[in-house]
N, C-alpha and C positions, 0 to 999 in steps of 0.2 A: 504494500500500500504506500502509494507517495505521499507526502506533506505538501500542504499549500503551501507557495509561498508568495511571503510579505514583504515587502520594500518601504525602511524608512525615507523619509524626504531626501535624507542629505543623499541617501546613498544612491536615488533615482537621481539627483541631478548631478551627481560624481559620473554616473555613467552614461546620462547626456551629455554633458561636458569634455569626458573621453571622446566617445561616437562623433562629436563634432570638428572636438581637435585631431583628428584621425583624416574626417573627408576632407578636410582643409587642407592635408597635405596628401590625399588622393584619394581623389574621390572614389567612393564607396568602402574605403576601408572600414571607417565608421560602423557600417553595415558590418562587416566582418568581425568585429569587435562585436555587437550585439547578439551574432550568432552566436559566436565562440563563449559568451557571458551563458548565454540561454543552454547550451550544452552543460555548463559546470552547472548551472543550476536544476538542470534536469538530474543531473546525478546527485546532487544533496537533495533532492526533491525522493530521490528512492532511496539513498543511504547515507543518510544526515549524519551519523557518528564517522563516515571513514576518513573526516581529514582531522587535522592536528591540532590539538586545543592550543590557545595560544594565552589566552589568558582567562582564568576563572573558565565561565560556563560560553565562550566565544572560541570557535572554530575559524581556520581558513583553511580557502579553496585557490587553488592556483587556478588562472583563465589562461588556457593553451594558446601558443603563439603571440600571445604579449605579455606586458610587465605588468598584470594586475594581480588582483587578488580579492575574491570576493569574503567579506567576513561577515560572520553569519552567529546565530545563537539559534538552539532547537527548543523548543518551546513545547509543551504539550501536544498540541495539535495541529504546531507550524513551525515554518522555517522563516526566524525572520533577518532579514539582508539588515548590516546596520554598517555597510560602508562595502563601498566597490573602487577600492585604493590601489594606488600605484604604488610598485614595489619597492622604489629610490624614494617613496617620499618616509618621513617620521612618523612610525605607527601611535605616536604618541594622538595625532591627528582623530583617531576614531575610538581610543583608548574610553575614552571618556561618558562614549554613547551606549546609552540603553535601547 
């Protein structure tokens, strides 16, 4: 059974922000970043515990073929997204978000 998942604010516009700064420098790659997010979250959406706690009860997910990382907390009866972060930046950045 998969878990729904939930997307905080910041972390939808982290990944709009990506997806943009992307086609900006060729277009459609943006698009390719969406896909490749939408993949990792299809696999935590079926096996929410397989990637790596990183702090307390928050997991990350590595996004294939770029520098992100989607970080995520599983919840009872969801997965919810609480930052879709690049991997040079300071995780101190999402540390903080519920």
């Amino acid at each position: 059974m998969s878990l729904p998942i939930v997307f905080r604010r910041k972390a939808e516009d982290e990944l709009d922000d990506a997806a943009e700064w992307y086609n900006q420098r060729r277009p459609g790659l943006g698009e390719v970043l969406r896909r490749r997010v939408q993949e990792a979250l299809d696999r935590i959406a079926e096996m929410p515990a397989m990637h790596e706690v990183v702090r307390e009860d928050v997991r990350r997910a590595p996004v294939d073929q770029f520098p992100y990382s989607i970080i995520y907390r599983v919840e009872r009866n969801r997965v919810v997204v609480i930052a879709v972060f690049h991997t040079s930046r300071d995780p101190a950045g999402w540390m903080d978000r519920r």
